[in-house]
Each structure stands twice: as structure tokens, then as C-alpha cells.
N, C-alpha and C positions, 0 to 999 in steps of 0.2 A: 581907589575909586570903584565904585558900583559897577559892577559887568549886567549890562543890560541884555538881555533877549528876546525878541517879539517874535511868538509862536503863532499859528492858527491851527487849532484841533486838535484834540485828545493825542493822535498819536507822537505830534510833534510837541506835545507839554511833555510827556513822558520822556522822550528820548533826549528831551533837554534837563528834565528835573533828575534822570538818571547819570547821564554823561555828570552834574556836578553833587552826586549825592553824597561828599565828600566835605561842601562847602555850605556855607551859611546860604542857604535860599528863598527866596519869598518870592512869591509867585500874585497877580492881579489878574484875575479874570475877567473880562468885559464882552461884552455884545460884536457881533463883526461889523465895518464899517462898510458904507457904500463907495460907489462912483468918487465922492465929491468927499471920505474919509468921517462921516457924518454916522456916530454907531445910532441901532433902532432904539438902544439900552440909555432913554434920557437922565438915568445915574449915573451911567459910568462916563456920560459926557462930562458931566459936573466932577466926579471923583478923580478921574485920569489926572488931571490937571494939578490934583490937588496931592494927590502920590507922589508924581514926579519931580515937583518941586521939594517934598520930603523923603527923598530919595539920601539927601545928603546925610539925615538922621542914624543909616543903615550903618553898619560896620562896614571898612572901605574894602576888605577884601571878600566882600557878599556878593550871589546873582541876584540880580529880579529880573524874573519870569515873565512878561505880560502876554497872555495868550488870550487872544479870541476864541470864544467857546463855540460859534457858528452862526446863523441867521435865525431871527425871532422864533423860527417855528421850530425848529433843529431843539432849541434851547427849553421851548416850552412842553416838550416831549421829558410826562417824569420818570420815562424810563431812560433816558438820554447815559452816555457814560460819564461825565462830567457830573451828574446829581448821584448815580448807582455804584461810581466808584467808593469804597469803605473810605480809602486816605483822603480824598477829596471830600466826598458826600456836600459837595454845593446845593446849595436850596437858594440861591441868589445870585443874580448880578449886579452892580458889580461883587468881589471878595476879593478882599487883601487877607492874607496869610504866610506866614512860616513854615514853610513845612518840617513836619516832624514833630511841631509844638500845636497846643490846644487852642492857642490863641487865635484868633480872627476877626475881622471888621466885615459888614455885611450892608450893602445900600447905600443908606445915605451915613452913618459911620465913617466910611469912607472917603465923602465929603470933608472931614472934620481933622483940622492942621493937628490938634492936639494927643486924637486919638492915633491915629497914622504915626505920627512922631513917637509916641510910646510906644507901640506896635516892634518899628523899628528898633527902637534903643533897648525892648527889653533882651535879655540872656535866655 
């Protein structure tokens, strides 16, 4: 089964995507949530939903990552380290990704059973 981990912030993506850089990982980024767990990011509200249920698709001895990348303004900063990191270089919320591989879903992509499902299953 999928080993899940819910990060908040750059440092704790790292020290998560480190501790398994050994392992098959995909990581989802999304917007932080409030009070009432309601993200400002009206994608990744619709996307989240839509990953985790195709989560199953993953190889079963995989992490995924989901980290909050910080609050609207945090985020829309493009010098932020989340958009300036080279392995990362996000230009989006939400992103589903592989790390290590070229591939990635961005927005509303993400939304999409079909795309998400391949994502996962591909090698």
C-alpha cells in the first residue's frame, strides 16, 4: 500500500523527499488550508480529491508526498523556493509529479482520473 505523507513547506518536502530517495515517490502540491481545511488554491480543492482516490494506481511500495506550499501570497511570490528550486521549478498549483522523472500534471490536469492514473502506472 501507498505510504502517504502530508508535509507543510519547503523544508519539510525535502526532508521527506530525502529520508525516501531510495523509493518510488510522487509528490502533490497544493495551496495551504484554513481554519475550516478549505485550501485558497480552487484547483487543488477539485484535484486533491481526484489523486487520492487514484492513489491505488501507484506501485504499492511508493510515497506520496502531498505538501502545502504556504498561504496565496507566500505562493505568488516568483521568487518563492518551490517555483526557484531547479528539481521542482513549480509554475503551478496544484502539480502532481514523480520525482526524478520528466513527467508532471499541472492545474486542472490534475483534475483528470485518466491522466493521474497514467501518471502513476507509468515506469
Amino acid at each position: 500500500m501507498v505510504k502517504e505523507i502530508d508535509v507543510k513547506g519547503y523544508e519539510a518536502y525535502q526532508k521527506a523527499a530525502d529520508e525516501n530517495k531510495d523509493k518510488v515517490v510522487y509528490a502533490l502540491f497544493c495551496g495551504d488550508v484554513d481554519d475550516q481545511g478549505k485550501s485558497w488554491c480552487p484547483d487543488c480543492v477539485v484535484a486533491e480529491p481526484v489523486v487520492t482516490r487514484n492513489l491505488k494506481s501507484a506501485p504499492d511500495d511508493a510515497i506520496f508526498i502531498h505538501c502545502r506550499v504556504g498561504p496565496r501570497d507566500f505562493w505568488k511570490d516568483k521568487s518563492n523556493i518551490f517555483r526557484t528550486d531547479p528539481q521542482l521549478a513549480l509554475k503551478s498549483v496544484p502539480t502532481l509529479m514523480r520525482l526524478g522523472k520528466p513527467q508532471r500534471l499541472e492545474e486542472e490536469q490534475c483534475a483528470k482520473d485518466d491522466l493521474v492514473q497514467m501518471l502513476f502506472e507509468e515506469d
